[in-house]
C-alpha positions as CSV (number, residue, x, y, z in Angstrom):
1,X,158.2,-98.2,53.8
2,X,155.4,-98.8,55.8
3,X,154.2,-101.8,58.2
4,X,152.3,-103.4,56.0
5,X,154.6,-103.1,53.1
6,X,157.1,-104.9,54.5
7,X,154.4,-108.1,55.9
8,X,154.8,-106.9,60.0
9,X,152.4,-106.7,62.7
10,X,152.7,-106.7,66.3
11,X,150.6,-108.7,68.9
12,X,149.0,-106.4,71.6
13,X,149.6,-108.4,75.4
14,X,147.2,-107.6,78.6
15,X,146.8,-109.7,81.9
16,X,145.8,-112.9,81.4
17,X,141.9,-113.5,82.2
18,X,141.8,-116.9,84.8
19,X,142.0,-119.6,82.3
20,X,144.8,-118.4,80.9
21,X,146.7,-117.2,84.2
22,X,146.6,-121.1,85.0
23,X,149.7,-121.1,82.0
24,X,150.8,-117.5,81.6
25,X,150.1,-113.9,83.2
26,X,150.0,-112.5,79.9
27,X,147.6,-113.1,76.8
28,X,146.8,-111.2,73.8
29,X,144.4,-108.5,73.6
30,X,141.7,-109.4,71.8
31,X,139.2,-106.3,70.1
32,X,135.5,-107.8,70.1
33,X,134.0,-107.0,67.5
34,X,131.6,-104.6,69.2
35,X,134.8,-101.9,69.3
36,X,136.3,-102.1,66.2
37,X,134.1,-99.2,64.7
38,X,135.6,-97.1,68.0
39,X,139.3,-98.5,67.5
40,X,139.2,-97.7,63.7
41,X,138.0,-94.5,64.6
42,X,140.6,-93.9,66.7
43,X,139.1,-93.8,70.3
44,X,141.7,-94.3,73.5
45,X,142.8,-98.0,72.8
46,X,143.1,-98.3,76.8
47,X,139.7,-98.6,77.0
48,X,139.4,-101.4,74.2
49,X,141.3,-103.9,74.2
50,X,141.6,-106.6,77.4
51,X,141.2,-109.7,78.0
52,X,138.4,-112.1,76.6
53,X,136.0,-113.3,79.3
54,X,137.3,-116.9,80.7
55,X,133.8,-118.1,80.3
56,X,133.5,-118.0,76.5
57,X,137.1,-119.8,76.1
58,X,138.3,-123.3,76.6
59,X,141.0,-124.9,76.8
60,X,143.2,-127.7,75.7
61,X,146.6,-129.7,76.6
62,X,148.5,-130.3,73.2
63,X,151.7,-131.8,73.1
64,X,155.3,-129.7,73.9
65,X,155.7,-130.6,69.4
66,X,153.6,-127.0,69.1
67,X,157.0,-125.5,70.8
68,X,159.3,-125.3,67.8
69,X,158.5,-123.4,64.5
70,X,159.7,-126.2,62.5
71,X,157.1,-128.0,62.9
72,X,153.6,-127.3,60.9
73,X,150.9,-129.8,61.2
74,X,147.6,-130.7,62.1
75,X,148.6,-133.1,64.8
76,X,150.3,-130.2,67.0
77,X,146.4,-129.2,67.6
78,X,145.2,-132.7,68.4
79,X,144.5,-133.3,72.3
80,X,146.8,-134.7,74.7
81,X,144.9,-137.8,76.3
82,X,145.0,-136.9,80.4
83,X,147.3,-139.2,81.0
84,X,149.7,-137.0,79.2
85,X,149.1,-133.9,81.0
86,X,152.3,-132.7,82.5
């Protein structure tokens, strides 16, 4: 049985780009989508996948609710106010 049949998938992890280090030293790899053609085609993945520019993220404080799986709603998105930060 492969991967897929059985509904898996694995998250590839590189060092965090500076808006994310300011949380975690890790962060997902993220494929743009000017490499899939070479990743499909099965080109050294080293050379793909890192970390998404800082500059074309943004960030935002949610509340520590986004934590645990059981919950699943739109308000674990919605911004803390500043005030709640930390």
């Amino acid at each position: 049985m492969g991967l897929h049949e059985r509904g898996s998938f694995v998250i590839v992890t590189t060092a965090a780009n500076t808006l994310v280090a300011q949380v975690h030293s890790r962060m997902p790899a993220v494929l743009g989508r000017e490499r899939e053609v070479a990743w499909l085609a099965g080109d050294d993945p080293a050379g793909l996948l890192g970390p998404v520019p800082a500059e074309v993220m943004t960030s935002t404080a949610v509340g520590s609710r986004v934590n645990d799986p059981a919950n699943d709603d739109p308000s674990l998105i919605a911004p803390l106010a500043q005030t709640q930060w930390w």
